[in-house]
N, C-alpha and C positions, 0 to 999 in steps of 0.2 A: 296738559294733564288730562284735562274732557277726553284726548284721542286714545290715550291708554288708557283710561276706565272704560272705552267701547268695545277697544281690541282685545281686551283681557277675555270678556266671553266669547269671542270670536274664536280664539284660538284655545279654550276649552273645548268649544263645541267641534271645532276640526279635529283634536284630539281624538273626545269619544267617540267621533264616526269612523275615523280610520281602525279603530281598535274594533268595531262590531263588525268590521267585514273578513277578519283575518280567520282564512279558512283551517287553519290547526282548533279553532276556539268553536268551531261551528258544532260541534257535538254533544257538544254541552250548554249549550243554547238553550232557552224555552221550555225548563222542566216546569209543568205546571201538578205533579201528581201526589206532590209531598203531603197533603192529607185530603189523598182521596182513599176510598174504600179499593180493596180490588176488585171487586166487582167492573171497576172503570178502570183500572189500569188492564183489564183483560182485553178491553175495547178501545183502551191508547195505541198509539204508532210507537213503533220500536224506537225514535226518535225521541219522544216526549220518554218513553221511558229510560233510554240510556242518559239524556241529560238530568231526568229527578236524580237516577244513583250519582251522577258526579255530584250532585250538591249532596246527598245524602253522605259520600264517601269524603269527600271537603270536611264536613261539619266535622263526620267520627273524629278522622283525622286533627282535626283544631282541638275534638276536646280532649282528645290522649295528647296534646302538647305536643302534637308531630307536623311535619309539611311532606308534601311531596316533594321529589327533587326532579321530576318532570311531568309534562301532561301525559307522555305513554304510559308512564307507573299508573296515574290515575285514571285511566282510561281506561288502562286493562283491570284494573280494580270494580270501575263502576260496570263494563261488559261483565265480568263474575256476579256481581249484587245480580246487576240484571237477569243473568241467567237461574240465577239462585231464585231469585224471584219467579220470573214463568216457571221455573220444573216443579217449585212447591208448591203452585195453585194451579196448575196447569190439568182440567179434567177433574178438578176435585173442588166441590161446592163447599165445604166445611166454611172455608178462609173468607168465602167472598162479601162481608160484611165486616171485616178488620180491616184494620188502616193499616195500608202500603209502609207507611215507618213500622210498623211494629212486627212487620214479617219480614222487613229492610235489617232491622234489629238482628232477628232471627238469626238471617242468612250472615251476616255480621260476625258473630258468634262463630258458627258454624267457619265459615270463612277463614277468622283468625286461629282457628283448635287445628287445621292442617297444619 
């Protein structure tokens, strides 16, 4: 019994490592900007910003009681927020003391009215 109380997290822990390398999932990695100012998402890596919008486009998604039915849907969903996002605050000082959700919001809107 001792031997399988040990290996039980052994083979958790092999689980979750195999699952962080798998490169379809790498895009969405590492968003850290879900409440930063933009002021700092102006000065993020396009990386740090395409993965905030996958979790920002996840969340929408969970609270209208929807799922994706792949990671391309959502992928090209969270490159839109993204883009949405730079072209709205892009050379324009107004925004840059608002929180990235709330012009994430915005673009949301906007987004769903096409």
């Amino acid at each position: 019994m001792k031997k399988i109380v040990y290996l039980i997290p052994l083979i958790l822990f092999s689980i979750s490592c195999s699952q962080k390398n798998d490169p379809e999932l790498e895009w969405m990695k590492n968003g850290t900007l879900h409440k930063k100012t933009i002021t700092e998402w102006k000065t993020a890596s396009d990386e740090n910003k395409l993965a905030t919008c996958a979790d920002f486009m996840a969340n929408i998604k969970d609270a209208d009681h929807q799922k994706y039915t792949s990671l391309n849907e959502m992928k090209v969903d969270a490159i839109n927020l993204k883009a949405c996002i730079d072209e709205g605050t892009h050379n324009n000082n107004y925004a840059d003391n608002m929180q990235i959700s709330e012009i994430a919001a915005l673009c949301y809107i906007l987004m769903k009215s096409q």
